[in-house]
N, C-alpha and C positions, 0 to 999 in steps of 0.2 A: 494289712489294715491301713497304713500309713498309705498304700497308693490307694484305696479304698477312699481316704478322705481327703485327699488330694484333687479325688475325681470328683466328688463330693462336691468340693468345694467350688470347683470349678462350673457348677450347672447351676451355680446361685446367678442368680441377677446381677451384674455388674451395676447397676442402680446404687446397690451398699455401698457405702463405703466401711471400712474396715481399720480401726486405730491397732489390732494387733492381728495375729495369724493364732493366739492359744484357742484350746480345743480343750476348756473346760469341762472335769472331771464330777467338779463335787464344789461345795462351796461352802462359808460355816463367816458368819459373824462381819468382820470387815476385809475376807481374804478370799481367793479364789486359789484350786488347784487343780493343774495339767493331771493329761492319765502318769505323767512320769511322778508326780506329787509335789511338782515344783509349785510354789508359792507364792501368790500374788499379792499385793496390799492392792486394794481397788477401793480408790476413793473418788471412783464415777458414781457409784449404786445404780449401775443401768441407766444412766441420765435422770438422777433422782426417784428411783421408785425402791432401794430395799432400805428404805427408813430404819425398820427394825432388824437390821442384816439381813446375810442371806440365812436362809431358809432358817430362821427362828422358829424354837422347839414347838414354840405356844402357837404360831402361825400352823407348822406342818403338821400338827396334832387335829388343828381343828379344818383342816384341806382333807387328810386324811379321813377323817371321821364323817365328814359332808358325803365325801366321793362315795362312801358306802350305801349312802342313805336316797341321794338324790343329785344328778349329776343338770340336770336342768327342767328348768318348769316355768315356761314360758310366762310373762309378766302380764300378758292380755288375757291366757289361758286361767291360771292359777295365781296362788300365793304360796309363798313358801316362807317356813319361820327365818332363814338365813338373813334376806332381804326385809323382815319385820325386825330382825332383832338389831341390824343396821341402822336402819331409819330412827331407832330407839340410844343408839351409840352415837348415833351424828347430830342429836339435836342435844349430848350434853357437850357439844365442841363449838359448835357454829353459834353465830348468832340468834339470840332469843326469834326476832322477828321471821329467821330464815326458816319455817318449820314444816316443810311439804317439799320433797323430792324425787327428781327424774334420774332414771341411771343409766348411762351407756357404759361400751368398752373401751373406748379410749381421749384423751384430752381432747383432741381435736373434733369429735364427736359432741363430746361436750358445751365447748362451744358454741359448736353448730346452734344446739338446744334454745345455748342461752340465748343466742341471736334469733331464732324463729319465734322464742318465747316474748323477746322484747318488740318482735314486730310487731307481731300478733295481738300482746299487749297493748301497743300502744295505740297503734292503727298507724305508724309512720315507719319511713321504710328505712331511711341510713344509719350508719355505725360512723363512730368515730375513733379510731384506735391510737397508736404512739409510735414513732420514730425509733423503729431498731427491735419493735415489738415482734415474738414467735407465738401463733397462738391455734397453731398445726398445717398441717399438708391436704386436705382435702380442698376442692375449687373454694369452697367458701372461707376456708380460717386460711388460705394460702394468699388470698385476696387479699385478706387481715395485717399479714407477715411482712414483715420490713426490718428482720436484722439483716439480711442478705439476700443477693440478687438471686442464688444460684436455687433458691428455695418456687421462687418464680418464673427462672428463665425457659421460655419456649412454650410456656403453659398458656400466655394471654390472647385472648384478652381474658380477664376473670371478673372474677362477682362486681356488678355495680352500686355507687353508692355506698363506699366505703372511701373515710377522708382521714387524712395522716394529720395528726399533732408533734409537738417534737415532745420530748421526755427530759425529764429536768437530770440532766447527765452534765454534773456540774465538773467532771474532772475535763470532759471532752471542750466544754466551753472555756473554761478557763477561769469562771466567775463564784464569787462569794455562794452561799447555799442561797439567799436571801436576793441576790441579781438573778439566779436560774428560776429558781420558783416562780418571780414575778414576769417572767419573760417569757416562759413556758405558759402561768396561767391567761397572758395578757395574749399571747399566738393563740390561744385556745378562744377567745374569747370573738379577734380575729375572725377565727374560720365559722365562726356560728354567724356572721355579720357578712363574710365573704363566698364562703362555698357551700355551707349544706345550715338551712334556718334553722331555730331551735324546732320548729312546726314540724319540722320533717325528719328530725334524727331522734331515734328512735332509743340507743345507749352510745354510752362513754364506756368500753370495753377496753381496761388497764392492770396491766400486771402491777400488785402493790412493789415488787423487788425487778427489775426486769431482767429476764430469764436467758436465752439462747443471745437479747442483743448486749451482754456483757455483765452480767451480775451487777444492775446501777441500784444503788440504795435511793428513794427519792428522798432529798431534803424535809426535814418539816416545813408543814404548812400546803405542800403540794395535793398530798391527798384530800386535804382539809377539805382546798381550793375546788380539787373536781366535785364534793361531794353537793358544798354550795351550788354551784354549774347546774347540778344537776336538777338539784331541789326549788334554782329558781326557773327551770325551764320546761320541766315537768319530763326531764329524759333518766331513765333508767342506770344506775350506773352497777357494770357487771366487772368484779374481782376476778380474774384469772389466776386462780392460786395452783394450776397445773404442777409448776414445777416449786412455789415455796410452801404449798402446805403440807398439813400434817407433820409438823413441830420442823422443818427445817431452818425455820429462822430461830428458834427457842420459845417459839409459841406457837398454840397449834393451827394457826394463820397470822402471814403476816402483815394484814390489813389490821391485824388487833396492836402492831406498833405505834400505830397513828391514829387508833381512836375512831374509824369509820366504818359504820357498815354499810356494805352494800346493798345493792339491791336484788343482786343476782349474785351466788359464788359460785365458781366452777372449782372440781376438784377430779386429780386421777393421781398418776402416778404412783405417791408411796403411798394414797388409797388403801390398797390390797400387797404391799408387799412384794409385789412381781407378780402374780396375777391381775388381768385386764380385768379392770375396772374404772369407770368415770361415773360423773353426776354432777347434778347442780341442785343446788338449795334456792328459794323464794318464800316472801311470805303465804300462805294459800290463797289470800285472796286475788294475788297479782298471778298464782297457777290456776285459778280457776274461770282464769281470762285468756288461756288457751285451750282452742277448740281439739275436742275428744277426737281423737283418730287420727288426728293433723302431725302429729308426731311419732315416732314408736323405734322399736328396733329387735330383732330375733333372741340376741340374747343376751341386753343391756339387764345389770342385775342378775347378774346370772348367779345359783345356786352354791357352789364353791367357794366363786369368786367374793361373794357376801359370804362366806363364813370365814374367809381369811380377814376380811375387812373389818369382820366386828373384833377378828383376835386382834391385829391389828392396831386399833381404837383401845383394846383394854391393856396391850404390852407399853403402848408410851405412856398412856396415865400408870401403870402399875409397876412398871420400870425405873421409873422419873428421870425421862429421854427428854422432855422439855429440859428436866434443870441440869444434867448431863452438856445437851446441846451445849445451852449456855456457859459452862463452864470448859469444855472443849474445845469451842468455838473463839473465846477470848485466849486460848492458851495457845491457839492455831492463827492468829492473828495477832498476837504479840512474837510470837514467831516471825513470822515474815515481816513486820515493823522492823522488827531486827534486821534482816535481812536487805530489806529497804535502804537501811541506815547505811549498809554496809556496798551495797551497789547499785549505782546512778543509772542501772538497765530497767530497774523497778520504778514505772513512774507512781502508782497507785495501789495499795494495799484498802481493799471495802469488804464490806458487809455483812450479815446479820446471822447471830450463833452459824450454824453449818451450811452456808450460804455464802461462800467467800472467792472473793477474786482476783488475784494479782494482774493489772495492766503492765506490759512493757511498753516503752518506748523506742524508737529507732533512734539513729544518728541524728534525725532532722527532729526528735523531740516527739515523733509521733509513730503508731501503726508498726511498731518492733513483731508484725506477724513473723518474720524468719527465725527472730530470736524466741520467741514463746514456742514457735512449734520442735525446736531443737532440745532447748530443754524440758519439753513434755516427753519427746525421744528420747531423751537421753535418760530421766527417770523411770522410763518404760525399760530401761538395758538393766535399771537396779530393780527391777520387779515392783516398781511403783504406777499405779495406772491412773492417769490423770488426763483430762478434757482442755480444750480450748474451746473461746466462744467470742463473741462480738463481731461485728462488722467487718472488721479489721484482721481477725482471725489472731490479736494480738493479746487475748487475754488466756490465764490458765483460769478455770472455776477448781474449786474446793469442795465435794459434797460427798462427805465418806459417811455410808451409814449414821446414827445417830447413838448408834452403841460400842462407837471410836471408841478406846480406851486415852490415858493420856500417853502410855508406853506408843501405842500407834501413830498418835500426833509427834512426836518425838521422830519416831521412825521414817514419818513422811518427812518431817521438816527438815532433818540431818539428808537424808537423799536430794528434795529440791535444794537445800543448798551447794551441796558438791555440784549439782549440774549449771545451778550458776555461776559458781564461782569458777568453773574450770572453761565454761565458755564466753568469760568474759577472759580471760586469758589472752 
């Protein structure tokens, strides 16, 4: 068996890249186990999507019971209750105004949506997105993407009419919350003056937390600023909540930390639990401004995949995984404050309930990528499974499930300590 998956492994696309070699068995809550039943604490969730652990009973209960019934039923063909009873779950989370919804399989999909939706809408053609922004892999959300080059390289030229912003990444600049915000909204203001007219762009597409380019919390005032932008120029402004919603930050979006809604919100990831799902919310009136047929997909909404999403939607309201988060999340971040205190490799401890990011620094005070990726290794040797992200490749993220125990956060914080503390050595 073992050369069996050896070989296996070997006929995958080198494309992957690969943070371990385990060949998970079985999985339950915030851990993962090898066919030997070794044990993993995995505080990836898949890059944000087993919000309510892995395979949650309420979750596999209602997968279970779908699959018998109706395994797909095409969204142009039919309706199916899965996918009604969704739409009926998603409008007590989202915003009032957001009350009419399209659904694909995955983030980047999603996207795509919200962008054909705001063209279409508006009748003007560019996007405007953020510096350090990930917003998928297809030619058009790849066009989008600016944490890193390697997400682009060899692929260009790609989509046009798309113009980068910087993002109010106050640890990277160096400045007050209050010097970023105004620097960031006044560059934005810039490019509407210099490269693309208010006339012709069409949204402002912005992560409220930003996601793959380093878990940056945006200052207050920032979101405030683009919503203004938007409402004086008559452009769309579209939430990319791929990787922070559905309660990762300790609300079930966290565009609701700062008081704005969007115009458009995109959602996937812990959606459905680990099954592929996306979608995006609009008022109906601004979907009833995209033309019928112009959009679609074989098996966005798919029958399942909605029935995990409504368990999904009822396990965080009836679990109380928002207020969990919260209280997790500070216990998980006054941890590594600690830790902080304790060694001068840590420049930056951020972000919001289970959304958290330690920056390293180097020698030169900056871009400590060799030291973050060591001790992400090295916690991986104590069976702890952790991410890097940013630009820089210098950051570790924090995104364990949402039904972390505090024993767990304990567990993770005692391992990333040893790994620091023995390679600052």
């Amino acid at each position: 068996m073992d050369t069996q998956i050896t070989s296996a492994k070997e006929r995958l696309s080198p494309v992957w890249t690969h943070l371990t070699q385990i060949v998970v068995e079985r999985a339950e809550g915030c851990c993962l186990y090898d066919e030997a039943g070794q044990r993993y604490l995995d505080f990836t969730s898949g890059i944000g999507v087993t919000n309510t652990g892995h395979c949650h009973p309420r979750v596999v209960a209602a997968v279970q019971e779908q699959a018998a019934r109706l395994l797909h039923g095409q969204a142009n063909i039919v309706f199916h209750p899965p996918m009604l009873r969704l739409v009926e779950e998603l409008r007590t989370v989202v915003p009032a105004p957001l009350d009419t919804f399209f659904f694909s399989n995955s983030g980047a999909e999603a996207v795509e949506a919200a962008v054909k939706l705001a063209r279409q809408a508006t009748g003007r053609t560019n996007i405007i997105v953020f510096q350090g922004s990930f917003h998928g892999r297809t030619v058009g959300t790849m066009s989008m993407t600016t944490s890193k080059t390697v997400y682009r390289v060899g692929y260009q030229p790609l989509m046009p009419g798309v113009f980068v912003a910087p993002y109010p990444y106050r640890y990277r600049y160096g400045w007050s919350d209050e010097e970023t915000v105004e620097f960031c909204l006044r560059e934005l203001e810039h490019l509407l003056l210099s490269q693309t007219a208010p006339e012709e762009t069409a949204a402002i597409v912005v992560e409220p937390v930003l996601g793959e380019g380093g878990y940056v919390v945006p200052p207050p005032g920032f979101l405030e600023g683009l919503r203004r932008v938007c409402d004086e120029h008559g452009i769309l402004l579209v939430a990319d909540e791929v990787q922070s919603g559905f309660g990762r930050t300790g609300k079930f979006f966290a565009h609701e930390h700062f008081g704005v809604t969007p115009d458009i919100l995109v959602m996937a990831k812990g959606l459905a639990s680990g099954l592929p799902l996306s979608g995006i919310a609009a008022p109906a009136d601004l979907m009833a401004r995209w033309l019928p047929g112009s959009h679609g997909g074989t098996y966005g909404g798919n029958a399942v995949a909605c029935a995990a999403a409504v368990a999904t939607v009822q396990v965080i309201h009836d679990e109380g995984l928002l207020e969990n988060t919260v209280e997790r999340g500070a216990q998980l971040v006054a941890g590594l404050e600690q830790l902080q205190a304790e060694h001068d490799a840590i420049g930056e401890v951020r972000g919001l309930g289970l959304m958290v990011a330690v920056e390293f620094s180097g020698a030169d005070g900056h871009h400590g990528k060799d030291f973050a990726t060591a001790v992400q290794q090295a916690c991986l040797a104590e069976n702890l499974l952790l991410l890097t992200c940013g630009t820089y490749g210098n950051v570790i993220r924090w995104i364990p499930p949402l039904v972390v125990t505090a024993e767990e956060i304990d567990e993770a914080l005692d391992i990333f300590g040893r790994a620091v503390a023995a390679l600052r050595q």
